[in-house]
C-alpha positions in Angstrom: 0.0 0.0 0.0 1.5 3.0 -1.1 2.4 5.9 1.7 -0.4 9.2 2.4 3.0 11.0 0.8 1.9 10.2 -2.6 -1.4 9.6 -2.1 -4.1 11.1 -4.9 -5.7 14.6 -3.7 -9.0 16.0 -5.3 -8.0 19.7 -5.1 -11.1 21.8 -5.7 -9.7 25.4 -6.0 -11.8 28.8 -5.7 -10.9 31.9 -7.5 -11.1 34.8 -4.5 -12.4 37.6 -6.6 -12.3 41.3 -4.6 -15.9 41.5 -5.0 -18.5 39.7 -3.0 -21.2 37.6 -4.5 -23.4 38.1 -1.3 -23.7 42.0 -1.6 -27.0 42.9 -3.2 -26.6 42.8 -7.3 -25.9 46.4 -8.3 -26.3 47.0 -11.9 -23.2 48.3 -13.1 -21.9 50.7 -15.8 -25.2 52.1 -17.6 -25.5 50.9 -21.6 -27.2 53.1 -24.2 -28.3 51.3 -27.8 -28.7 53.8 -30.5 -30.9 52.3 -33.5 -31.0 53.7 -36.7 -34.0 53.7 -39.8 -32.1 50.5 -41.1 -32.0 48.4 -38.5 -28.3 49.0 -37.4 -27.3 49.3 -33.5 -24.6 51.4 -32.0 -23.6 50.2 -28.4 -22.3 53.3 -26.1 -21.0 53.5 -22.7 -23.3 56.6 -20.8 -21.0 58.1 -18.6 -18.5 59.0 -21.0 -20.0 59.0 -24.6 -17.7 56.1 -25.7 -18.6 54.0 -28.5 -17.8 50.2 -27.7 -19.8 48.2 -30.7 -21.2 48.8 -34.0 -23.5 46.3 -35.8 -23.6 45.8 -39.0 -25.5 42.9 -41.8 -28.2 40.4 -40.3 -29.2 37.4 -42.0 -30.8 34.2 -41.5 -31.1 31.2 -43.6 -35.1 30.0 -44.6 -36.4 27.4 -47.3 -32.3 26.7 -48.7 -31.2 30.2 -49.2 -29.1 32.7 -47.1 -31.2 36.0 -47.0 -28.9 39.1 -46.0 -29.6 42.5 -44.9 -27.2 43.4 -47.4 -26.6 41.1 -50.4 -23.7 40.7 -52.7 -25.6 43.4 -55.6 -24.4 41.0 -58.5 -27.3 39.5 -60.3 -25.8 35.9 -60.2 -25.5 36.1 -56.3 -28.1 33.4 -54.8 -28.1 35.2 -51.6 -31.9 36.1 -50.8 -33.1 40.0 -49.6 -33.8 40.4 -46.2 -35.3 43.8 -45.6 -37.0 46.0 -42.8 -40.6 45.3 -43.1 -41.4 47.7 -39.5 -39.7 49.2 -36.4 -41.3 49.9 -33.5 -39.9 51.7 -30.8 -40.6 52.7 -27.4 -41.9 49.2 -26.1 -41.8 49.2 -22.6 -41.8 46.5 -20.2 -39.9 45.0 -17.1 -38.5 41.9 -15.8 -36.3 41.0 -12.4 -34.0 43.9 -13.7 -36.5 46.5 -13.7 -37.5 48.5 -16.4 -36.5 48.6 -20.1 -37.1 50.3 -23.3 -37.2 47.8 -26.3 -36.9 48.8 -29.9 -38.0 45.7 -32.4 -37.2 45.0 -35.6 -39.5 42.9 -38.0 -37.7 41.5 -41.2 -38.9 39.6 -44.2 -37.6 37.4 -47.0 -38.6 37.8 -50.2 -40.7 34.6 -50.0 -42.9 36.6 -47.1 -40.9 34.7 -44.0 -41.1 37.4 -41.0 -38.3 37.4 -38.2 -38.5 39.4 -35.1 -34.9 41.1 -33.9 -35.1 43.1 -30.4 -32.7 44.9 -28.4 -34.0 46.0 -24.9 -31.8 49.0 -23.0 -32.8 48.5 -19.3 -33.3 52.5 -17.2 -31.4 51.5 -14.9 -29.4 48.5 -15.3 -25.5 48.4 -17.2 -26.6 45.4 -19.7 -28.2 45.1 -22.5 -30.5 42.2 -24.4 -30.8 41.3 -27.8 -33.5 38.7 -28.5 -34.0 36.8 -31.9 -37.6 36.0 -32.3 -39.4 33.2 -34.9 -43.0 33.6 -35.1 -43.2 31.4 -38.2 -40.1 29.4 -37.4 -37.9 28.5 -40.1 -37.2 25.5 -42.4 -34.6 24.4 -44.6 -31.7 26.3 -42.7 -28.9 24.4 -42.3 -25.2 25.9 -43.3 -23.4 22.5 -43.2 -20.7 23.4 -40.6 -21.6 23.5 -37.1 -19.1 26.4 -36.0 -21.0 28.9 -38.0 -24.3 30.2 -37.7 -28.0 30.0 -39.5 -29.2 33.4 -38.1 -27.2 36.8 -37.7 -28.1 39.5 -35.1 -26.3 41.1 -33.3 -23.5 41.0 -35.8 -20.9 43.7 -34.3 -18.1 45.2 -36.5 -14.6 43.9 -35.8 -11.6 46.9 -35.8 -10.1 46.7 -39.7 -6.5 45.8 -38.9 -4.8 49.2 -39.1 -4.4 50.3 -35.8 -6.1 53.2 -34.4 -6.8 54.8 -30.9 -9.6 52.8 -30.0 -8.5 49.3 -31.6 -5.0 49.6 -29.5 -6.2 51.2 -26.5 -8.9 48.2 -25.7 -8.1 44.2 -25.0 -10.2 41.1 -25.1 -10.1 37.7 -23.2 -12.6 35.8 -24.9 -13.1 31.8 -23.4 -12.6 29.0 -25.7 -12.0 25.3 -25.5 -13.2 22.4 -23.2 -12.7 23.1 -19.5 -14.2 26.0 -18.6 -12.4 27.9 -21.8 -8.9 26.7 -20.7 -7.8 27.6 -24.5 -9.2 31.6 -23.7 -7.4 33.9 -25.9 -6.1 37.7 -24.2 -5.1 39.7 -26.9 -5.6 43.6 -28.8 -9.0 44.6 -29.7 -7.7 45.7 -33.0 -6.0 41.9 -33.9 -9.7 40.4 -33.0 -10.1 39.3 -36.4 -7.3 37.5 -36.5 -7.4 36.0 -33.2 -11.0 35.8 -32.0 -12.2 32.5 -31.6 -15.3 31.3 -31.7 -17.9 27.8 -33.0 -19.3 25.0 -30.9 -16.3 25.2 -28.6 -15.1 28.6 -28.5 -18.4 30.0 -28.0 -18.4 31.6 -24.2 -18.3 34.9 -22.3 -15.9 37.8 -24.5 -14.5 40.1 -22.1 -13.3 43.7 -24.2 -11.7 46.2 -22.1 -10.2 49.3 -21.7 -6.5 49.3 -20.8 -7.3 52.5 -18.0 -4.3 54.2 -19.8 -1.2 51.0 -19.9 -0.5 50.5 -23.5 0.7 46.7 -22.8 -0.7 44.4 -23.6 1.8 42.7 -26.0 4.8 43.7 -24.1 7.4 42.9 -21.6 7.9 44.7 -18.3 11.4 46.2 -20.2 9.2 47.4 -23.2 10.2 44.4 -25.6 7.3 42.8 -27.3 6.3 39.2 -25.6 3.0 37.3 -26.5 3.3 34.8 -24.0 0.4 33.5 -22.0 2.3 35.3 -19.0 2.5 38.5 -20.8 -0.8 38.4 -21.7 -2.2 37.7 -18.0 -0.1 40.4 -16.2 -1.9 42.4 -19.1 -5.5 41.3 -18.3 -4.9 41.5 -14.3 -3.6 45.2 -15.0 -7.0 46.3 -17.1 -9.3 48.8 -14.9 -10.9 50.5 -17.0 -14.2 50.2 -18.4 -14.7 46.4 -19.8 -18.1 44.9 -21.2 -19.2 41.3 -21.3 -21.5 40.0 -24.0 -22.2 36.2 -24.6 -25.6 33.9 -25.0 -28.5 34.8 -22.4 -30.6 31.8 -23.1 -30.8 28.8 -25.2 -26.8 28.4 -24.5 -26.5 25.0 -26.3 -27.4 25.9 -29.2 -25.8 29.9 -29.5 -22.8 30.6 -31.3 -20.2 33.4 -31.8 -18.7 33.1 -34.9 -15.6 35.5 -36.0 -16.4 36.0 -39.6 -13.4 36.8 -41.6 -15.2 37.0 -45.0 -17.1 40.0 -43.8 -14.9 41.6 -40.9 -17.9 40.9 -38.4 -18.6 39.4 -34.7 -21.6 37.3 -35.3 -24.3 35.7 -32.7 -26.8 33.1 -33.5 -28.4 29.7 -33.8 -25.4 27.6 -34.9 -24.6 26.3 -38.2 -26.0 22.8 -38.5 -29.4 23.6 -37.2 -32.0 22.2 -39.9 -35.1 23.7 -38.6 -36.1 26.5 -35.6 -39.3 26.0 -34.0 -42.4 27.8 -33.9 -41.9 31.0 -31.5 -38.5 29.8 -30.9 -36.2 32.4 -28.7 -32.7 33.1 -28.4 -31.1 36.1 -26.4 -27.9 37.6 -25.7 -26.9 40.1 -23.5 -24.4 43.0 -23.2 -23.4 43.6 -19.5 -20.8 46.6 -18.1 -18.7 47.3 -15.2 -15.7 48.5 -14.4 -12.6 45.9 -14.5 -12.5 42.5 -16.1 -13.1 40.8 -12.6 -15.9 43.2 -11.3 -17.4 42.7 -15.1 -17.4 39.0 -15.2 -18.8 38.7 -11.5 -21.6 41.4 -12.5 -22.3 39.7 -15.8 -22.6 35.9 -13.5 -24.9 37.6 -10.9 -27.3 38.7 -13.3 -27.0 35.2 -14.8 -27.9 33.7 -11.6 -30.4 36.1 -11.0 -32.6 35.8 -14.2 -32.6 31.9 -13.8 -32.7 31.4 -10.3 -29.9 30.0 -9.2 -27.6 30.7 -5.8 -24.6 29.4 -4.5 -26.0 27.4 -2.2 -24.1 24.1 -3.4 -20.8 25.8 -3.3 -21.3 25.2 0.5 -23.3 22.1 0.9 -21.3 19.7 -1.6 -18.8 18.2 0.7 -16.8 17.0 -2.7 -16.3 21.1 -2.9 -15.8 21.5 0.9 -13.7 18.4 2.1 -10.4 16.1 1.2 -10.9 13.4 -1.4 -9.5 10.4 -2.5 -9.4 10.4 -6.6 -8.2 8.0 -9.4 -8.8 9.5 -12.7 -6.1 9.9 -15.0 -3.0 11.2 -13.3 -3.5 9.6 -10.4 -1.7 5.9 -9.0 -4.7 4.3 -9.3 -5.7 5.3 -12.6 -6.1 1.7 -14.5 -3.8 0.2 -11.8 -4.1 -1.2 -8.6 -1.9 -2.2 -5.9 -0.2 -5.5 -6.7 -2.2 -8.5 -7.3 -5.3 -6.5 -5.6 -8.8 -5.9 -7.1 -9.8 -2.2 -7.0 -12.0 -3.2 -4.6 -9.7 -4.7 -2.1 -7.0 -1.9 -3.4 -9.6 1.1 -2.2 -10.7 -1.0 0.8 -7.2 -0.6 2.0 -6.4 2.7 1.0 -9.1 3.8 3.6 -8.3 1.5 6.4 -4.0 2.5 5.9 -4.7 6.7 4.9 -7.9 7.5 6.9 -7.9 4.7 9.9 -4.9 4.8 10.3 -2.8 7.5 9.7 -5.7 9.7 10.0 -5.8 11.7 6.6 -9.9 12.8 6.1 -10.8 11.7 3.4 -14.5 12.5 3.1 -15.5 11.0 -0.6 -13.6 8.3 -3.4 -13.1 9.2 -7.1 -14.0 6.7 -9.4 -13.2 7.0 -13.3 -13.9 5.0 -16.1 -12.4 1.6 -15.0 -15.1 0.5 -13.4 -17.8 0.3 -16.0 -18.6 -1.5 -19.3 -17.4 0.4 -22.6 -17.8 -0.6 -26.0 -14.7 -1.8 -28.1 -16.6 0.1 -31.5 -16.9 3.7 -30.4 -15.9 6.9 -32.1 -12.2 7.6 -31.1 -12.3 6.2 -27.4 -14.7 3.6 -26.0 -17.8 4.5 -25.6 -20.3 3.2 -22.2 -21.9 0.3 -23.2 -23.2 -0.4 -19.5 -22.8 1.8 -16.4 -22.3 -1.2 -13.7 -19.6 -2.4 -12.4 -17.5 -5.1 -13.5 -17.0 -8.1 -11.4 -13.3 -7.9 -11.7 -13.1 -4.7 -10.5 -15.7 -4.4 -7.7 -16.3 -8.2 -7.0 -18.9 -7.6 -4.1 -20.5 -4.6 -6.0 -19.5 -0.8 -5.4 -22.0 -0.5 -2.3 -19.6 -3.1 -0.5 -16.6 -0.7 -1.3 -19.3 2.5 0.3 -20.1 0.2 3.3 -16.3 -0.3 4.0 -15.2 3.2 3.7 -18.1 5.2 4.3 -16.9 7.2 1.0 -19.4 8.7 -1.4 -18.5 8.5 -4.6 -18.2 11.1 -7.3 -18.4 8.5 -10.5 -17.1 8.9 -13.6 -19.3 8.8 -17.2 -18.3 9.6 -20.6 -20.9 9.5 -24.0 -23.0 6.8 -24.8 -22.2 4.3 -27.3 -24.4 3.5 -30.0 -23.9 0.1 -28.7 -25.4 0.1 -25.0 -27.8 -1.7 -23.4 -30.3 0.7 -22.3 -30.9 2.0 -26.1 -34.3 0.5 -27.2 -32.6 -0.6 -30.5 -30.4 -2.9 -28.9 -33.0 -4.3 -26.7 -32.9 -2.1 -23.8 -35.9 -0.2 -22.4 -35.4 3.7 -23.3 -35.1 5.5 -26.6 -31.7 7.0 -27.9 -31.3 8.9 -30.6 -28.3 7.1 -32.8 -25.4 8.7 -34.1 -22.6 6.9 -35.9 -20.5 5.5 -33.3 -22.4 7.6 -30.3 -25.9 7.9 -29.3 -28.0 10.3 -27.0 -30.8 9.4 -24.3 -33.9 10.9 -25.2 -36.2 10.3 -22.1 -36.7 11.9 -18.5 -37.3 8.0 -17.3 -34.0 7.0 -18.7 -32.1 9.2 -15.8 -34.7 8.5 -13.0 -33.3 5.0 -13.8 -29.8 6.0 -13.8 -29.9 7.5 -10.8 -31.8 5.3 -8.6 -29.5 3.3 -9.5 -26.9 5.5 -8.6 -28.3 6.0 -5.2 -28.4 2.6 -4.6 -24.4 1.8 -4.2 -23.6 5.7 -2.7 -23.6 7.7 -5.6 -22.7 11.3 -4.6 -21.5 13.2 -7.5 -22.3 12.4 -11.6 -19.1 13.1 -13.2 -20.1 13.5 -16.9 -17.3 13.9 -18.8 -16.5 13.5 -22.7 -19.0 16.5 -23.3 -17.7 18.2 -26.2 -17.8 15.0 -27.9 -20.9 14.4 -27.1 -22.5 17.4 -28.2 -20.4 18.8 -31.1 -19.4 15.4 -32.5 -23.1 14.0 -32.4 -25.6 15.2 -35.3 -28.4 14.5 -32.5 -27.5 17.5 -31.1 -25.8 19.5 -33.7 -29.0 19.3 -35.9 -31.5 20.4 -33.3 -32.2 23.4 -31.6 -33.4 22.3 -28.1 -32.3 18.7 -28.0 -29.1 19.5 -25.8 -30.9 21.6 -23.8 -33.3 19.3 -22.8 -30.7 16.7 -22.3 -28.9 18.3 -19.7 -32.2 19.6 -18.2 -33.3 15.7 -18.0 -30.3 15.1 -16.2 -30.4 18.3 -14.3 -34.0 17.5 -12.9 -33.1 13.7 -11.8 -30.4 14.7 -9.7 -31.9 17.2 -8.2 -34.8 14.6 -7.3 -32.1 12.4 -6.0 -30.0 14.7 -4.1 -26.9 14.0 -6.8 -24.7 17.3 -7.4 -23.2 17.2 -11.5 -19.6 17.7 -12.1 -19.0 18.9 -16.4 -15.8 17.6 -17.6 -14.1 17.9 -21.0 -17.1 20.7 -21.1 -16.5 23.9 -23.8 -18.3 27.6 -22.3 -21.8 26.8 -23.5 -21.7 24.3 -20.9 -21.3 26.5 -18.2 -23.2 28.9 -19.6 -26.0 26.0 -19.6 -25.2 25.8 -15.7 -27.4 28.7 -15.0 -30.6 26.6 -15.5 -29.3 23.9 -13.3 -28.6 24.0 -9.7 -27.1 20.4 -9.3 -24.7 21.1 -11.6 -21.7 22.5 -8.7 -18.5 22.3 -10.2 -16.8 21.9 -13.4 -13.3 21.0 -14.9 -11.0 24.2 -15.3 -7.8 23.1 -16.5 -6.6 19.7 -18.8 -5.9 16.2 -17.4 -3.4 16.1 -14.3 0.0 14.4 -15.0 2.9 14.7 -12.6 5.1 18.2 -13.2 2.9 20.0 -15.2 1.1 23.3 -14.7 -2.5 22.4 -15.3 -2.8 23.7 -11.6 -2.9 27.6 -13.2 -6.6 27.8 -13.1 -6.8 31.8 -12.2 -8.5 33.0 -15.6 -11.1 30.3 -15.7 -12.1 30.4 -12.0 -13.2 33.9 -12.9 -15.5 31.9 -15.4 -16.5 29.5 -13.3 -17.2 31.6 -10.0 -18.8 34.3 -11.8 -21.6 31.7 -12.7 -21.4 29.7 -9.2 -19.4 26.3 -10.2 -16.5 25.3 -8.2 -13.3 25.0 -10.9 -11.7 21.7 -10.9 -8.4 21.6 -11.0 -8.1 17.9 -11.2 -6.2 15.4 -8.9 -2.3 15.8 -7.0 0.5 13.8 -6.3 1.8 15.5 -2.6 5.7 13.9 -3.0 8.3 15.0 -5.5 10.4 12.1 -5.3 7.9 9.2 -6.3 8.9 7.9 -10.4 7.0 5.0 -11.9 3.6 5.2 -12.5 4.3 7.9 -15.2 7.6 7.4 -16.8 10.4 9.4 -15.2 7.9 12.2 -14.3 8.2 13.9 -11.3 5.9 16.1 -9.0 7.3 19.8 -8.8 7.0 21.7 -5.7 
């Protein structure tokens, strides 16, 4: 039995921003939105006059045809007219905000297909919301690439590349990647079009700031240009000035922000491989101010939280959050290995009767990852679960012996479903799964009542669902509808909550957290890549901002505690 020295931590680290999420929600920096007879939105900062954003074409895709606020004015173009058909202004209303003026837009194809675009500027409040509206729905829409879009508003001018005041004087961080946006991007306003990412897994919160007056951001302490990830932080913890936050506000799994070199725009909408949009279908985003990047991303979270209801009540009553664990996902000793000739049952069994009993380390809860389920041999890339129970090899007396031995929870590890389990209908099981090539995608509420009783049954404490990106953006299940991973994670959202289960995201890209919002079981999500001994996946500042803002715990993953062990990984060592 290996010593508590290199024993596998579950480190669950918390981003301490300067402001405090229980202070009542002010509102921020006040936005104004100036509309124009065509349609076209300037976005201003109020105290000081400052323009920040200026939109530019809409479009949407109906019946097989791109129509465009402003089409290509050859006669062989195939792009379709979409024009103003009314604007009405001064629409008044109010939501848990307060009040707000909203100015609406109706467009229309030249086959008679009406869309609704809105922005709302709230009296009091320093955000903004924008709101795509579908009376008639639309058909036919799909763009054939998933990382663009098949509707266009707001569309926001990017800075041409020649420099100028405003373009070099203001920065962006914009979130990309899987965990939490571990892949963000900190660089000029003026080089967004070139660096700005966005699609299904670089769509999340885009910070732009002003610089408060340091011209830096691509340079070294000594003056000497450096575009390093260092650089580039020191650069981002040194903005004060005025910053602004815009990503989705609703319907987050299905939103994208697409960088569109081709016309020198910033582009929101329904993304690309969306072949139809529902009757009355909805999608907002929002524009939110403060001062700071911190103090902007914590306002921008709160009101988050706010519209849908959610507090941060499960950052203090998850113990996995609160309390010392014992993991053995991949980094750790235990990660497909055991001790000797030992099960991972009897391996575990020990581990809490020589680190807890013993030598008196608390552990309060066990990791398990994906060694102790069934997975499919066929599946796209990796193996795919074929049957979420354990194998008899591993857990020969069943995992609720392990939980009656050690008292340990568990926080258990998922990936995506093969098209090849057992509880798919068209292999003979008893719920209906949408079929992908190699993956597939549950499709009931019952299916995770099921899963979770189950769940519940052996000491299930946690739901670790991890593989996410490939389960959304590599499965045309999702990709080709609107809602369906919405109401996917709801499903799963609403059966733990019934069964008292919080939801770890792992492997999750920003739409995921964004998706969060509308689910309180979901506690804490992965904020840096896979642990392995002597790397730096522990640097987790940037995305806990992220994460915080919107109430998740970031996971930095697992931790050897001694230096000196070699073996498990090669020659590579723990550094201190």
């Amino acid at each position: 039995m290996r010593c508590p020295s290199i024993s596998t931590f579950s480190i669950l680290l918390m981003q301490l921003l300067l402001t405090s999420s229980c202070c009542p929600l002010a509102q921020g920096l006040k936005l104004q939105a100036k509309v124009n007879e065509n349609g076209n939105i300037d976005i201003l900062m109020v105290h000081d006059g400052k323009l920040w954003l200026r939109s530019s074409e809409v479009f949407i895709r109906s019946n097989g045809r791109l129509h465009s606020s402003n089409p290509p004015s050859t006669t062989e173009s195939s792009v379709g007219l979409l024009k103003v058909y009314s604007i009405e202004r001064g629409i008044e209303g109010s939501d848990i905000f307060g009040s707000f003026n909203t100015t609406t837009v109706t467009w229309v194809t030249e086959d008679s297909v009406k869309v609704e675009f809105s922005v709302s500027e709230y009296h009091e409040g320093g955000q903004i919301i924008f709101t795509q509206r579908f009376p008639q729905g639309l058909n036919i829409t799909s763009a054939n690439d998933p990382d663009q879009v098949i509707t266009s508003f707001p569309s926001f001018q990017l800075p041409n590349k020649q420099k100028n005041k405003l373009s070099y004087s203001r920065g962006f961080l914009a979130y990309a990647g899987s965990m939490m946006g571990s892949e963000y991007v900190i660089d000029r306003w003026g080089n967004a079009s070139d660096s700005l990412p966005g699609g299904m897994r670089s769509t999340g919160p885009l910070v732009i700031f002003d610089d408060d007056g340091n011209n830096d951001l691509d340079k070294n302490h000594d003056g000497s240009k450096n575009n390093s990830p260092s650089s580039n932080q020191r650069a981002q913890q040194r903005a004060g000035g005025d910053a602004i936050v815009l990503s989705a506000f609703s319907q987050f799994m299905s939103a994208n922000q697409v960088n569109d070199n081709s016309s020198n725009l910033l582009r929101y909408g329904i993304m690309g491989n969306v072949t139809e949009v529902p009757l009355n279908f909805e999608m907002k985003f929002i524009i939110s101010a403060d001062k700071g990047i911190n103090k902007a991303m914590h306002m921008w979270g709160e009101k988050l939280l706010k519209y849908y209801g959610k507090s941060r009540a499960a950052l203090e009553q998850d113990l996995t959050i609160n309390y010392l664990g014992y993991a053995t996902d991949n980094g750790a000793w235990y990660y497909y290995n055991t001790e000797g000739n030992k099960s991972y049952e009897e391996t575990l069994i020990e581990v809490r009767k020589q680190h807890t009993d013993k030598m008196k380390i608390p552990y309060r809860f066990l990791q398990i990852d994906s060694w102790w389920y069934y997975q499919d041999e066929k599946s796209w890339g990796t193996h795919g679960i074929k049957n979420w129970t354990a194998k008899p090899d591993v857990f020969p007396h069943g995992l609720d012996y392990v939980y009656n031995h050690t008292n340990w929870p568990y926080i258990a590890h998922n990936r995506f479903w093969s098209n090849n389990t057992d509880y798919a209908q068209q292999n003979g099981g008893d719920f209906k799964f949408c079929m992908d090539d190699k993956k597939s995608f549950p499709l009931e509420q019952s299916f995770w009542e099921f899963l979770f009783d189950y769940g519940k049954s052996w000491g299930l404490y946690v739901y670790e669902q991890d593989w996410l990106f490939g389960e959304d953006d590599m499965n045309h299940c999702t990709l080709s509808s609107a809602t369906s991973a919405r109401t996917w994670l709801l499903q799963m959202g609403r059966s733990a909550h019934k069964h008292g289960v919080y939801i770890q995201y792992c492997m999750e890209p920003s739409r995921f957290v964004l998706q969060s919002v509308e689910i309180p079981q979901v506690s804490q999500a992965r904020a840096s890549e896979d642990y392995k001994p002597g790397s730096d996946q522990w640097r987790i500042g940037i995305t806990s901002i992220f994460g915080d803002a919107l109430a998740l715990a970031p996971l930095k993953d697992n931790f050897w505690s001694n230096s000196s062990e070699i073996g498990r990984y090669g020659t590579q060592e723990e550094r201190r």
